[in-house]
C-alpha positions as CSV (number, residue, x, y, z in Angstrom):
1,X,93.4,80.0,71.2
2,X,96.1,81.5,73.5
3,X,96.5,85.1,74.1
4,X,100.5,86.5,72.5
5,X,101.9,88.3,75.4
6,X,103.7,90.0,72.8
7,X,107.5,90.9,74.1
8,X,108.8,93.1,71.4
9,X,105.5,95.2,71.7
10,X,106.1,95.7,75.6
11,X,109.8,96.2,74.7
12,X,108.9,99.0,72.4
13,X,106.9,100.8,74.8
14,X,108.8,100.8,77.7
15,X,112.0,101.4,75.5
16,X,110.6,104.7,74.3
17,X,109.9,105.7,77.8
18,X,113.3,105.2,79.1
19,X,114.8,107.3,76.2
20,X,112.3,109.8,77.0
21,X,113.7,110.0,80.6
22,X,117.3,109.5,79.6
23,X,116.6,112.9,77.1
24,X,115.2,114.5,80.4
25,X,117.7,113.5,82.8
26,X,121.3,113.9,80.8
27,X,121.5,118.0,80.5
28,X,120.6,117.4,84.4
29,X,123.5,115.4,85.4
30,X,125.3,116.2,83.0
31,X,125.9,113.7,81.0
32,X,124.1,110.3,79.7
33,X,124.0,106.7,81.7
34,X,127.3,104.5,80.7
35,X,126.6,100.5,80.3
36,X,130.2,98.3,79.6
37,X,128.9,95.1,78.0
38,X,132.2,92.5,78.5
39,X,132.4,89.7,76.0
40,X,135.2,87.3,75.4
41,X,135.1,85.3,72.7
42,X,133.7,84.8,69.9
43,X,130.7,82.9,70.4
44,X,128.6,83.4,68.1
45,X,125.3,83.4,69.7
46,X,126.7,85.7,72.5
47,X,128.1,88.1,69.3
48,X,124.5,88.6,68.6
49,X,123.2,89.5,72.0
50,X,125.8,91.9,72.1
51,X,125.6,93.6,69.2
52,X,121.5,93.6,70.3
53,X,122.0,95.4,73.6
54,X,124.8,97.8,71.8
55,X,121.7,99.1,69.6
56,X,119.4,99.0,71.8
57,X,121.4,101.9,74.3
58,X,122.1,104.0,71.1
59,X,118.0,104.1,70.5
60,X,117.5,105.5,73.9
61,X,120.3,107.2,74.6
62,X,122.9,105.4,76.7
63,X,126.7,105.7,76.5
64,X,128.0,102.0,75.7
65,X,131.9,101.0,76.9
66,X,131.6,97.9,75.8
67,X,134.7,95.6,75.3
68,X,135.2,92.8,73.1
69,X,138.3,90.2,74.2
70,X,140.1,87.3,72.5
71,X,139.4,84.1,74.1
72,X,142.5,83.9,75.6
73,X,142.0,86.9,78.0
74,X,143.1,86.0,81.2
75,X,141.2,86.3,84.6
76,X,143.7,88.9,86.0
77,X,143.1,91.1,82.8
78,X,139.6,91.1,83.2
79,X,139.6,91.7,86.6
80,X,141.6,94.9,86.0
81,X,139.2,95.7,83.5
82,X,136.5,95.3,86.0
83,X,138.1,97.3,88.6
84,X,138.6,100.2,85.9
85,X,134.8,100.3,85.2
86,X,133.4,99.8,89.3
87,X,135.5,103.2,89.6
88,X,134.5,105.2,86.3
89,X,132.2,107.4,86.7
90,X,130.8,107.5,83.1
91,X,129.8,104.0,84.0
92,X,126.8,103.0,85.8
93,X,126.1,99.7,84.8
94,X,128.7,96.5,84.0
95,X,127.4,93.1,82.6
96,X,129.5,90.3,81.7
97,X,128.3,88.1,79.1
98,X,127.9,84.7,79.7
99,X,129.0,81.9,79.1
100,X,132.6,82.5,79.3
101,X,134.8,80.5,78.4
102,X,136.2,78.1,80.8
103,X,139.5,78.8,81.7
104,X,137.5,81.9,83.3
105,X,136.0,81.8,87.0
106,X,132.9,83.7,86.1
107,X,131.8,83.3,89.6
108,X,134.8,85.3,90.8
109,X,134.3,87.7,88.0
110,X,130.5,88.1,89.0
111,X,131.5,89.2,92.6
112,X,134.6,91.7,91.3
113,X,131.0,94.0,89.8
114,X,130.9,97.4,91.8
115,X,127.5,95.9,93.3
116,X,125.3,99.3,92.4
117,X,126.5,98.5,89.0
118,X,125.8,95.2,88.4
119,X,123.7,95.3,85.7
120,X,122.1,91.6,85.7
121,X,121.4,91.6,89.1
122,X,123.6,88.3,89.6
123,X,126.1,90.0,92.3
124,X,125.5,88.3,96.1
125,X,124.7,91.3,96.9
126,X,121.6,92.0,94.8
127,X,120.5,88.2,95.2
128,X,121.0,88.8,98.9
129,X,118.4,91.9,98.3
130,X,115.7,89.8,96.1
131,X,115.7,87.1,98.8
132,X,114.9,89.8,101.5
133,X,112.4,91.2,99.0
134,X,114.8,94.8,99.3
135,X,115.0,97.4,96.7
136,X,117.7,96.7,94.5
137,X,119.4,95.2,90.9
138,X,116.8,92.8,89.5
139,X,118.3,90.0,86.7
140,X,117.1,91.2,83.6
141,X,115.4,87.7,82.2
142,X,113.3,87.1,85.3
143,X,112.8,90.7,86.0
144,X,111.6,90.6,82.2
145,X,108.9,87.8,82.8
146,X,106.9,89.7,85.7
147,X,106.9,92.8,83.6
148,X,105.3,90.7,80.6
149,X,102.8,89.3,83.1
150,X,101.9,92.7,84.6
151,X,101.2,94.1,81.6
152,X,99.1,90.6,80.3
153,X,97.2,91.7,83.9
154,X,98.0,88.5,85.4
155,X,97.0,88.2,89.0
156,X,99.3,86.0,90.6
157,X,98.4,86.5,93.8
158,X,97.8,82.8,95.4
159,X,97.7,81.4,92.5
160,X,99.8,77.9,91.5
161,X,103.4,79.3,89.7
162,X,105.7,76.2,88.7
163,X,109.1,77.3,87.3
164,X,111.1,74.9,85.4
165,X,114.7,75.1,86.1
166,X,116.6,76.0,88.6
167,X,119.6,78.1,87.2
168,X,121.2,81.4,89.0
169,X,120.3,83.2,85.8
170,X,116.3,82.8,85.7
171,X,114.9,79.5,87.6
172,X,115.9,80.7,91.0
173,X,115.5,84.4,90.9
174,X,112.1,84.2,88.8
175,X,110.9,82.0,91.6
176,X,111.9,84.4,94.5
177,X,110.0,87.4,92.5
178,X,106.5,85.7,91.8
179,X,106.5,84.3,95.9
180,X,107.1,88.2,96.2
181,X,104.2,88.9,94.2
182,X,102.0,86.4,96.4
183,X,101.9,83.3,94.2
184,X,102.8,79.7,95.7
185,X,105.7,78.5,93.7
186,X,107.2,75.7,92.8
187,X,110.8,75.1,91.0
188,X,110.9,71.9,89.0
189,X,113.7,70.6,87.8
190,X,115.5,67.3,86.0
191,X,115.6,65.4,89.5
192,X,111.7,66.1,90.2
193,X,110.2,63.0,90.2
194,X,106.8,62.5,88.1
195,X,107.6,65.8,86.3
196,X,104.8,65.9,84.3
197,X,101.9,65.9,87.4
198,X,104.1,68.5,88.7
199,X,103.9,71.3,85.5
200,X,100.3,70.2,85.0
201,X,99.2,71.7,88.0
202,X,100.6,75.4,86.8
203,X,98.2,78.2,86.8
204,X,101.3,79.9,85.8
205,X,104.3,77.6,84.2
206,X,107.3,79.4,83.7
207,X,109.8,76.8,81.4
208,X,113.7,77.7,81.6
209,X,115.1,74.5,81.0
210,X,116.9,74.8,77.4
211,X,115.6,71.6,75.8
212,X,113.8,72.5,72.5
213,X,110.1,71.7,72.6
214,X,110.1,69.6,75.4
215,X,107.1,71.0,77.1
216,X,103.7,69.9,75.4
217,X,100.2,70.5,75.4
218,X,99.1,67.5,77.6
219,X,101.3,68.7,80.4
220,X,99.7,71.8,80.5
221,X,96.6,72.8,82.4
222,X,93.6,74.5,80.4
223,X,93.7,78.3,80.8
224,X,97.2,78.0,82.2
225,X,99.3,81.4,81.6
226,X,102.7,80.1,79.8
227,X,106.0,82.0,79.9
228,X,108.7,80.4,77.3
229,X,112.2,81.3,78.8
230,X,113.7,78.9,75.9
231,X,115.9,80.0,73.5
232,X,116.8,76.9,71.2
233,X,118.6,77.0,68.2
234,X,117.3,73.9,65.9
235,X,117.9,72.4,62.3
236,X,114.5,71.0,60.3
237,X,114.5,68.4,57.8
238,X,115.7,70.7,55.0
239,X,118.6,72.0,57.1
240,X,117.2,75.1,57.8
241,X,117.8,76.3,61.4
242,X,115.0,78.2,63.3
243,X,114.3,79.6,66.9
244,X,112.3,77.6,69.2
245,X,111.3,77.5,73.0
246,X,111.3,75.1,76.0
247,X,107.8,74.4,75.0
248,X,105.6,73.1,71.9
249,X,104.3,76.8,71.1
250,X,101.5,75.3,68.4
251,X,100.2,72.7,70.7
252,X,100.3,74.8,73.8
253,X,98.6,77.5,71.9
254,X,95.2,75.8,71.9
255,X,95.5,75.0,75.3
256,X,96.6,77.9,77.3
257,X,95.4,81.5,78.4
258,X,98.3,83.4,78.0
259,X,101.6,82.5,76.1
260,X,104.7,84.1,74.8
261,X,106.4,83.1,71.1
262,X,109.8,82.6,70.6
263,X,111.2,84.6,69.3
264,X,109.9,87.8,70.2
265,X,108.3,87.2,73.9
266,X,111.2,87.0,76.3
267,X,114.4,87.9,74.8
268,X,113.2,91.8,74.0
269,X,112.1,92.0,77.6
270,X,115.7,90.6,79.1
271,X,117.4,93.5,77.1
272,X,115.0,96.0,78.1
273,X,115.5,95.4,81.6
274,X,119.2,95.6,81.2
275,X,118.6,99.1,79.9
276,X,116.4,100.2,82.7
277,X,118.6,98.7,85.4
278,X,121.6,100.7,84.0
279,X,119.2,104.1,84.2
280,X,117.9,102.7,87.6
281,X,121.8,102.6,88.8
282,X,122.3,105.9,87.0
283,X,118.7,107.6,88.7
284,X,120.4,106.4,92.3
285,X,124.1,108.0,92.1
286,X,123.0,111.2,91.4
287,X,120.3,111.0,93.7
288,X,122.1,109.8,96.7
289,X,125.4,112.2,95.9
């Protein structure tokens, strides 16, 4: 059976040591880190992440300015909104929570961020960093998944990574951080043809493709290490609705290394890095002024 890389375990850990750091660090500077969560809506899924990243600053100690908009909040307002926040200094780190809805340019919105406060790491700027493997804002899902496999002790170096999915959000920048880390990567996606050759010759398969369970245990290689970047809301027979992955977690269990459950392997990670990304922005300011 697979070994849990167990998310909300490495969460915990690394959560206690950033409120450590943030109770060191305030009476220094003189006051705590600031993170402005923007939601508009009232999505309900995106409600939730909110409200999670909310409580998860209380517990270590981080201001939150978070604003909550009706869905007919226009670009122009927001954009005002985002100018406010790149010049108040209580505020260290902005992230705007996607989707939004679509009479929104997000894209536009994304490159409005103060860049040293972009707290997912999606700004040009901090993409333009990963891809010259520069210090800088790392997005927090990808940023998440090496974390998980350093602390599983997986060497990557040289070793076969295929990411499924391509997206801004996780397929691309995941892919640019394990060639940093020495692997040989490959990003699959829906066009790739003969898909399932492809995955099954992962040492390490990262899935971020957002179809439920559509990765299964004879497209995976024995011993492979699996990362489930899936978040997939379904309904069972009885009408019941659950949380499942991008992959078939029982099946792939018998046949992997290394896997991580959903819920509970990824998403704790994603909101994790979102806090140490705002005290990483935070750290910098008051070091370079």
């Amino acid at each position: 059976m697979a070994n849990i890389i167990d998310g909300k375990a490495l969460a915990k850990k690394m959560q206690q040591a950033i409120a450590t750091e943030v109770a060191q660090l305030a009476p220094k500077y003189g006051r705590p880190p600031g993170l402005a969560v923007l939601m508009v809506g009232d999505n309900p899924a995106s409600a939730a992440y909110v409200k999670n990243k909310e409580t998860a600053c209380q517990r270590v100690g981080i201001a939150s300015f978070g604003k909550h908009f009706p869905m007919n909040t226009t670009q122009a307002e927001l954009e005002q909104v985002i100018d406010d926040l790149n010049n108040d200094d209580r505020v260290d780190g902005i992230l705007i929570q996607l989707p939004l809805p679509d009479h929104l340019d997000a894209i536009a919105l994304l490159n409005r961020l103060d860049p040293d406060k972009d707290a997912d790491g999606l700004h040009p700027n901090n993409l333009g960093r990963l891809v010259r493997g520069e210090e800088g804002l790392r997005s927090c899902t990808p940023a998440g998944v090496m974390e998980l496999l350093a602390e599983a002790k997986i060497d990557l170096s040289g070793k076969k990574a295929v990411v499924v999915g391509r997206s801004i959000l996780v397929g691309k920048p995941i892919s640019l951080m394990l060639l940093e880390a020495n692997a040989t990567v490959t990003v699959a996606h829906s066009r790739t043809q003969d898909l399932v050759a492809v995955i099954r010759e992962a040492d390490i398969l990262i899935a971020a493709i957002g179809k439920p369970e559509m990765i299964t245990a004879d497209m995976v290689k024995p011993d492979a290490v699996v990362i489930d970047v899936g978040i997939n809301r379904v309904t069972d027979e009885a009408g019941k609705s659950k949380l499942v992955g991008d992959v078939d977690f029982a099946g792939i269990s018998t046949v992997a290394s290394h896997l991580t459950p959903v819920p509970g392997g990824v998403g704790p990670m994603t909101v994790t890095m979102l806090l140490h990304n705002t005290v990483w922005s935070y750290k910098r300011k008051f070091q370079l002024d």
